[in-house]
N, C-alpha and C positions, 0 to 999 in steps of 0.2 A: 708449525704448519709447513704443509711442501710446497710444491710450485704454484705455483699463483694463478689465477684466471679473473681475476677480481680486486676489487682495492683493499682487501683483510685480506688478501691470499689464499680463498676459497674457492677450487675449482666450480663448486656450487653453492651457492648462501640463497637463504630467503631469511625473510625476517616478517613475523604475522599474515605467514602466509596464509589465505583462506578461503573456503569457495562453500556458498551458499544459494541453496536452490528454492526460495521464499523463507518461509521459515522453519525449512530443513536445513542446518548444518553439516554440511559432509564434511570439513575440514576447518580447524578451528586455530586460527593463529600458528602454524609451525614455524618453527627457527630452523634451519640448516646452514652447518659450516663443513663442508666435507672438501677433503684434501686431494691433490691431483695424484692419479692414481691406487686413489683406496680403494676398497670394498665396502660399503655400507648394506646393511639390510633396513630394510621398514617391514616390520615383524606386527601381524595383527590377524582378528578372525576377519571374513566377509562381514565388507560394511565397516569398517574401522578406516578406512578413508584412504589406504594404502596404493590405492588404480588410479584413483580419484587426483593425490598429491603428482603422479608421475603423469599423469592427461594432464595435470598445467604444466611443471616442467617442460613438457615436449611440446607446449603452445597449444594443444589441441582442444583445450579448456581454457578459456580467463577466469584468470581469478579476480573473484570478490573483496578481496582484501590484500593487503601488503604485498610487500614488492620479493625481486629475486632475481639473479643473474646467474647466467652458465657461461664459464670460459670468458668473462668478464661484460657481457652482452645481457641487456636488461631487458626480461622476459615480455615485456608488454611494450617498451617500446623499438627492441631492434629483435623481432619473431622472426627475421630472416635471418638474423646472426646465430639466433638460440638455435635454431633447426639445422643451421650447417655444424654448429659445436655437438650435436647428439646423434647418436643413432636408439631406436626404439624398437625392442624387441615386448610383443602385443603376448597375451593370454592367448588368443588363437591366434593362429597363424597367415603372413599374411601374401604366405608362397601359392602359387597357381600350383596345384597337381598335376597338370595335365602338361605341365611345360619339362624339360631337364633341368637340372642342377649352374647347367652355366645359362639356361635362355632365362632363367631368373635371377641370375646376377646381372646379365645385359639387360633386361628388363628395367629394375631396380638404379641400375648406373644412368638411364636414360632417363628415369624421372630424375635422378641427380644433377641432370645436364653434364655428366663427366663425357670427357672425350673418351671414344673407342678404344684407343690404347693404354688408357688408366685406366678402362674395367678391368683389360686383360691382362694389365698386372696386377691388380689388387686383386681380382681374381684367380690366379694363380697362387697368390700370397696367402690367402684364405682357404682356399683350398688346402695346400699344402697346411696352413695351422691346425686345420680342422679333419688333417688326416683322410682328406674326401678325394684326392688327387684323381681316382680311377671312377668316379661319379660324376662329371664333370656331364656325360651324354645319359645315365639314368634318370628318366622322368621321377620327377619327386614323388608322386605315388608309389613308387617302386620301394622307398627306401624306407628301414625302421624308423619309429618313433626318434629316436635317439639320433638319427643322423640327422631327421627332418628337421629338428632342433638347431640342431649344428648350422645348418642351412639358416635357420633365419638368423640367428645370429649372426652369422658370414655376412648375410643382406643387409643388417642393421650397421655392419662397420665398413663395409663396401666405401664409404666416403673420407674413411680415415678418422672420422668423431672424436673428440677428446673425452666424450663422457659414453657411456651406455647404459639407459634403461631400459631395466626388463622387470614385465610385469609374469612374476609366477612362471620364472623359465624353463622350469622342469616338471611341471605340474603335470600329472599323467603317466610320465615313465617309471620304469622301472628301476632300481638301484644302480643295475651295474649302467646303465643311461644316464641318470643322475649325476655320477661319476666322472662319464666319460664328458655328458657337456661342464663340469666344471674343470675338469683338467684342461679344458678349449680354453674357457675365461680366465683361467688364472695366468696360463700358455699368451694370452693375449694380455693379460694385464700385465703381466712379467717384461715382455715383450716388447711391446708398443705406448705403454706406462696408460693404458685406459681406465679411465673411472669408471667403477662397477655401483652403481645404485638399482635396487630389486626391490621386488615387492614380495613378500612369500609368508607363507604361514608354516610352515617346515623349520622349526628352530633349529633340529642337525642340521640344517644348509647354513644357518644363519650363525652359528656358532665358529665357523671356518670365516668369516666376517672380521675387518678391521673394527667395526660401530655395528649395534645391533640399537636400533631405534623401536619400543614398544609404541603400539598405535591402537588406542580405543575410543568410540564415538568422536573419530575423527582428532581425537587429542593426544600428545607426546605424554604418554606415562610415564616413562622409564627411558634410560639409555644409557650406554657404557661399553666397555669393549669386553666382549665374550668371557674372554680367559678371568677376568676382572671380577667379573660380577658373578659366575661360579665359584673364584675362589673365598668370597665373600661368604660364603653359604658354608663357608666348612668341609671337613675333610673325608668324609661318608654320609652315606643316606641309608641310614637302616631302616625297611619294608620288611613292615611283619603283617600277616596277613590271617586270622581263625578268626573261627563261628562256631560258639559266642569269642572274642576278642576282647582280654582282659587290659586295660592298658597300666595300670598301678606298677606294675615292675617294671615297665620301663619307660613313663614321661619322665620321669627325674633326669634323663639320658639328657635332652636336647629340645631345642624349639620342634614341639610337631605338630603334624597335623593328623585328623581323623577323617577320613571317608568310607561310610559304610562299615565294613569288616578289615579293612586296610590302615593299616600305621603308618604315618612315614614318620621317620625322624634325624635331623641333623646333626649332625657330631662333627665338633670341631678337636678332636684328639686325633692327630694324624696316627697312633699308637692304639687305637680302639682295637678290641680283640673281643668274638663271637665268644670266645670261654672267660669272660669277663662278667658275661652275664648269668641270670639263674636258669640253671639249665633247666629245674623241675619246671619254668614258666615256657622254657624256650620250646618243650617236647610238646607242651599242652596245642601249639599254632598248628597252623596247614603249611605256612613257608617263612621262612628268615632268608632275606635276601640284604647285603652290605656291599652298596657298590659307588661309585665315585659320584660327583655330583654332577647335573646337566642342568643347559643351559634353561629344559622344560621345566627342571624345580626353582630359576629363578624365575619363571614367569609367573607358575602356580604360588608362589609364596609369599615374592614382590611384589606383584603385579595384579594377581586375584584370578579367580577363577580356574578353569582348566585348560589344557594348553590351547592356541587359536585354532589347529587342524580342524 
């Protein structure tokens, strides 16, 4: 475990954490141990309690059940401490359009009670991480998705936070966006040593993760680190794909599965080779496709279902 924020040395822990709204359960008992400066994901579809777990971290929720500290400050009863240990970056946004790029970090520093000349160097700091340096007098309406982005998350660490949630922080953009704000956060996490805890249903984001945490009706399914539990799964995923789709010539291969017209099947022979097989079966398909394995087939196969997107 790394640096400490807590008496196990977890920059965040809970233990049964849970929050229930009569006899709806949004979140059912969670554990968290997560290390100062990780990356953690909480990986689930809408409705798997993933908004839900990061609105009580960030105090803005009590929770119904069990306890939890951030940066060593115990979420119910020192909410002033938890709130100066985080910054919260929301599903929408929570920058004024109409203002510039810096009247929203002075903004932002003033609900913090920061003195004037720590905005305008943490402002500056931010800036310059987030590549925004010459944005400073563009009204935020002005700027792409992907800066606007940038932007809140600049707001969210404006106080220096030792942790950072964010719910869905790229939901909406487009790839090379996507991109651009994780090379911020990693730039920041690298950097400044910040805890990265998200919310997101995008397994590629969450496969670039120290912990990928599975989340369904509210409960921890699964969890493990990325690289881990892909390698788990073996050394290709052969997709074969015809209509009609015979499968006899090739279950004997691997654990598979069937959907519709589609085969998938796992091979753990790093040596597997496309002319291995029968080729008068292989001509009969519409596609053979052999390609490495992702983190979407430990969801689909582990975990059940189709992936959370």
């Amino acid at each position: 475990m790394g640096a400490a924020g807590g008496a196990t040395g977890a920059m965040i822990e809970a233990t049964g954490l849970g929050k229930r709204y009569g006899s709806t359960v949004a979140v059912a008992g969670l554990d968290l141990a997560i290390e100062a400066g990780s990356c953690v994901a909480l990986v689930g579809a809408n409705g798997s309690g993933k908004s839900t777990t990061l609105q009580m971290l960030s105090t803005l929720l009590p929770p119904s059940a069990g306890t939890a500290r951030i940066a060593g400050c115990d979420l119910v009863r020192d909410p002033v401490g938890v709130r100066a240990a985080i910054g919260m970056v929301f599903q929408e946004t929570a920058l004024d359009r109409t203002l510039t790029v810096g009247d929203n970090l002075r903004f932002a520093g003033a609900l913090y009670d920061l003195p004037a000349d720590q905005v305008a160097r943490r402002s500056q700091e931010l800036l310059a991480l987030f590549e925004l340096e010459g944005r400073r007098a563009t009204p935020v309406a002005a700027l792409s998705g992907g800066m606007r982005r940038a932007v809140d998350i600049a707001r969210g660490m404006l106080h220096q936070p030792s942790v950072l949630l964010l719910d869905e922080p790229t939901t909406g953009l487009d790839l090379g966006n996507r991109r651009s704000v994780w090379r911020h956060l990693e730039r920041a996490r690298r950097e400044q040593r910040t805890t990265l805890l998200l919310a997101t249903h995008l397994l590629d984001e969450a496969a670039d993760c120290d912990l990928v945490i599975f989340m369904q009706g509210g409960q921890v399914i699964g969890q493990g680190r990325p690289l881990e539990l892909i390698a788990a799964l073996g050394a290709w995923v052969l997709e074969l794909a015809g209509s009609p789709l015979a499968t006899a010539p090739f279950a004997h291969l691997g654990e598979h599965r069937r959907d519709g017209a589609r085969l998938s099947i796992m091979l753990r022979d790093a040596a597997f080779s496309l002319a291995s097989l029968d080729q008068a079966a292989l001509a009969r398909l519409d596609t053979v496709t052999l390609r490495r394995p992702m983190l979407e087939d430990v969801y689909q196969r582990q975990f059940g279902g189709t992936s959370p997107a």
